[in-house]
N, C-alpha and C positions, 0 to 999 in steps of 0.2 A: 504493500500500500504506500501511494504517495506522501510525504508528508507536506503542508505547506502554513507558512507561518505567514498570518496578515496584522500588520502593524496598526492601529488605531481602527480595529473593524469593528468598534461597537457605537463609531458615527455613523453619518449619515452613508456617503459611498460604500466605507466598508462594511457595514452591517450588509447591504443590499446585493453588494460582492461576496458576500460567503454565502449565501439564500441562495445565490444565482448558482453557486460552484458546486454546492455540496447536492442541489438540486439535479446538476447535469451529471457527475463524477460520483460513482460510487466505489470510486478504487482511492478515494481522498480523504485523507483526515485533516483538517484544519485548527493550525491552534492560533488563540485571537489575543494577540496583546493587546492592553487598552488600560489606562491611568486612570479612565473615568474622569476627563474632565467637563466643562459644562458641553460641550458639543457630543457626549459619550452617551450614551442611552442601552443599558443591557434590558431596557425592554421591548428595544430593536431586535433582538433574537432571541425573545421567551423561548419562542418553537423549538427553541434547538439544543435547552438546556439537558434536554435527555436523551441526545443524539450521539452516541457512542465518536461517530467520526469528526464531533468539534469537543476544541477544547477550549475554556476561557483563561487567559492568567491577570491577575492585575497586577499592571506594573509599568513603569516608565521606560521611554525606551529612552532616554537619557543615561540612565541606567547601567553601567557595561556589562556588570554583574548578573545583574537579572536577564537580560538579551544576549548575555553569551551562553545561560543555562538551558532557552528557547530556541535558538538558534543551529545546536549541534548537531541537531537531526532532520535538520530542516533541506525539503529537496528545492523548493523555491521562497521566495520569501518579498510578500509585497506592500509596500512602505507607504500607507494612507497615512498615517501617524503626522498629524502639524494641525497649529492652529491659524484656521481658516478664516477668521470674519473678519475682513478691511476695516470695518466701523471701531473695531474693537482696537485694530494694529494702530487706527490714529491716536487713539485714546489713552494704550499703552503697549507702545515698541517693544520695549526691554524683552515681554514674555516671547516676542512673536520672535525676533533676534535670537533669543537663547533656545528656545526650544525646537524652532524649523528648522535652524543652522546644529546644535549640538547636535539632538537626536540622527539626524541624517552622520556623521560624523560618528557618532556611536555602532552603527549599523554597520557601518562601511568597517569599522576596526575588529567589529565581532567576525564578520566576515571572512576579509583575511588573515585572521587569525585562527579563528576557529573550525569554519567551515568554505573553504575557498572555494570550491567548486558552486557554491548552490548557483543560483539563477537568481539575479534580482532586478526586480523591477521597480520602477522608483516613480509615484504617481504623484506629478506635477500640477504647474496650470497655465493657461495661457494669458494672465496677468502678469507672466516674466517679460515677455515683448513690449509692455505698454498698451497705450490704443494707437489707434491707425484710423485715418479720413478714409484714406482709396484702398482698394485691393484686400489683399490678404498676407498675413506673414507667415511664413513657410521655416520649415525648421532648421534653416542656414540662417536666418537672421538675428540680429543683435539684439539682446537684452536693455530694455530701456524698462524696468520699474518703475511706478509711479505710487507704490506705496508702501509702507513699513512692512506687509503683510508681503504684495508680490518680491521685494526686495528681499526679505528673508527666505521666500523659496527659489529666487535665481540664487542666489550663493549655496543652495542647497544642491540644484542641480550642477552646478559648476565642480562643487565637493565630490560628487557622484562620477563625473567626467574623468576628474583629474584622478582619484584612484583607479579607476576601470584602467586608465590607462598606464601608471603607475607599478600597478601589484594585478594587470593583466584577470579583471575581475568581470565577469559574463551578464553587463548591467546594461537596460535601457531604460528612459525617460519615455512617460508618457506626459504629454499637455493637452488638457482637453477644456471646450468650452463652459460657460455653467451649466451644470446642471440641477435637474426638478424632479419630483418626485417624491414616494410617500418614503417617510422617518426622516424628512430635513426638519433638521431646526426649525424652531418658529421665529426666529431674528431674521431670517434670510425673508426676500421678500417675495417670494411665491407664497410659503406658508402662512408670513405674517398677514401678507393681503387676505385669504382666505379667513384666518383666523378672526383676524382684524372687523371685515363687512364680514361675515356669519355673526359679530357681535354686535351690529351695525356701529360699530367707530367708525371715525375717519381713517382713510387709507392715505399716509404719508407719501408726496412723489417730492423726490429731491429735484430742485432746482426747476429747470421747465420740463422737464422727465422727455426727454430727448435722447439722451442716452442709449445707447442701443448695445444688445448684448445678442452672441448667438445663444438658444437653448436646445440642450439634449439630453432627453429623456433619460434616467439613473439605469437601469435595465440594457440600453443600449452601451451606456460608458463599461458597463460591467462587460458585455461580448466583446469589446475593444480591447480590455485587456489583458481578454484570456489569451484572444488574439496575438498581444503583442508578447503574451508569456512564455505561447508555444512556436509563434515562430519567429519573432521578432529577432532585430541581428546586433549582436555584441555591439557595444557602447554607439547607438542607433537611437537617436531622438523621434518618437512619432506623435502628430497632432491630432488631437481625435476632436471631431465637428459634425454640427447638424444642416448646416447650412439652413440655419429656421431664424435668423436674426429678428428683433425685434425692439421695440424701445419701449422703457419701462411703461411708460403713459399705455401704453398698446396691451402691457401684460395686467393690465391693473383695470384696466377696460374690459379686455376679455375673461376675466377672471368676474369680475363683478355681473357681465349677463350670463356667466351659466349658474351662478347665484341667484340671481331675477335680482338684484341689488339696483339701485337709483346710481348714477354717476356723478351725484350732488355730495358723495358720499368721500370722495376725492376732496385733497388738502395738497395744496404745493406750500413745501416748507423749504428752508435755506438748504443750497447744496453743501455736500461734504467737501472737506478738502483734498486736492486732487484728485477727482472725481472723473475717472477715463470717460469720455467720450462714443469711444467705439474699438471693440474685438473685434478683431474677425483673425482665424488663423484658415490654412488651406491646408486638409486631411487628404490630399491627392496621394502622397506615400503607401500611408496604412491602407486606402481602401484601394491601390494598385497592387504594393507587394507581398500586404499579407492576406487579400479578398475582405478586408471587413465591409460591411453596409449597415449602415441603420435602418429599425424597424418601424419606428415610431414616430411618425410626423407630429407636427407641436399640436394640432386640433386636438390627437386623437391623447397624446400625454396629458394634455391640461386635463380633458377632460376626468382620466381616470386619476388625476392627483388630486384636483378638488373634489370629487369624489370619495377616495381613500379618507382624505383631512375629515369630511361631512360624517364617515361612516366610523371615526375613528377619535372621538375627542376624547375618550379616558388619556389615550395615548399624550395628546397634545394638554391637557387642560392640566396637566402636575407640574409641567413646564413652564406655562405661561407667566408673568410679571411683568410691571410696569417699566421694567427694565428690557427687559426680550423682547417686550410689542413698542419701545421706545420708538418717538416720531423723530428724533435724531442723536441717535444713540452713540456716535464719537464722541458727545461732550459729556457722555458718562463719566465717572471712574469703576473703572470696572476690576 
């Protein structure tokens, strides 16, 4: 039996990438490290707690100690582990610095040290490039971060690089667009909006909500990179996209009529700082060299995540605070 070790899989992507793996693979045992911080939820995989082929540990992967005792037996091993929320990286750096940048850094040491062979896959984002007016960015282009958060995971992938190449270690990079879907956070703003008008609050749109992002469905990101696990090629960057771009105003509109919601229901508040403009990366690679394609057009994902959220508030409702549903949540302290 296979074994594989997912690094922060009791958020949001990786919770929904063991669901998707242990689902397809019955020759795999999964073991899930995760710190339990606020973006962690083990009630992301109640289902699974009696599943002989997953295993849960709690632990940091900061950690060398604890990740080189999970790691020995490990036949692949894929690195969700960082904290994720922009809002958050304005408000306070320090954690996003220490832990995006270490943890990656720990991994890499456990690695070569312990288990050199495995297979690692290091799951990025495509806020390392910046934004972009025209076109697309393609994964020869240069890293322009634009915030505490993207900035701690370019130096994360950079760290990833420079060992692969270094101590000759069998690692790719994945960057993919945002994605949606059921067990996100309720800070992020798919869930929030839903959460948000299901309560009928005001729905917060930064700045003139112009802003445009591409979206892909969680489900889809998970095929990508099983894709990129089994065939992907040694220290090989690939960009995974929907090509479903949209702008906030547009997801907070469409989200409010399959609610039957009022659009009075909308609040434009002050933008964040540094506040990208516009994503877009080009997935010509992965869906050339390794066949992947996406399943899920945006109609048909929205549909079943507002849905999910509608049929699922035990889940969401332990969560919720005046801080999580925050209408501009960088000038927290968080």
């Amino acid at each position: 039996m296979r074994t594989m070790l997912v690094t922060g899989g009791a958020g949001f992507i990786g919770s929904n990438f063991i669901k998707y793996m242990l689902r397809k693979h019955d020759d795999l045992k999964i073991i899930n490290i995760d710190k339990l911080g606020y973006g962690s939820n083990l009630d992301n995989l109640e289902d699974l707690k009696d599943n002989p082929h997953y295993e849960f540990v709690k632990g940091d992967v900061c950690d060398f100690e604890t990740v080189k005792n999970v790691i020995k037996d490990a036949d692949a091993v894929i690195n969700f582990a960082a904290e994720s929320h922009v809002d958050r990286s304005i408000s306070n750096p320090s954690e996003f610095v220490d832990n995006n940048i270490f943890s990656v850094k720990t991994l890499l040491e456990a690695i070569r040290k312990v288990n050199p062979k495995t297979r690692f896959v290091h799951i990025s984002t495509d806020e390392v490039y910046g934004d972009i007016l025209h076109g697309s960015f393609t994964e020869e282009d240069r890293l322009i971060p634009s915030s505490p958060y993207s900035a701690s995971k370019a130096a994360g992938d950079v760290l990833v690089l420079g060992y692969a190449r270094t101590y000759n270690l069998n690692v790719s990079i994945t960057r993919c667009t945002n994605n949606y879907g059921p067990y996100q956070f309720p800070e992020k703003l798919i869930p929030k909006t839903i959460i948000r008008a299901s309560m009928g609050m005001k729905i917060p749109i930064y700045g003139t909500g112009e802003n445009k992002r591409d979206w892909l469905y969680v489900l889809d990101h998970c095929e990508a990179i099983e894709k990129v696990l089994e065939k992907g090629e040694k220290r090989e960057i690939y960009n995974i996209s929907a090509g479903e771009e949209k702008t906030n105003i547009e997801i907070v509109k469409t989200i409010l009529k399959i609610l039957g919601k009022d659009e009075n229901l909308i609040e434009f508040v002050e933008d964040r700082p540094g506040h990208d403009i516009r994503y877009s990366i080009d997935s010509s690679k992965l869906k050339e060299h390794l066949g992947w394609k996406q399943k899920y057009d945006f109609n048909t994902g929205i549909e079943e995540t507002v849905n999910w959220y509608m049929e699922n508030k035990q889940w969401w409702e332990k969560l919720i605070d005046e801080k999580v549903l925050s209408k501009t949540p960088w000038k927290l302290r968080w």
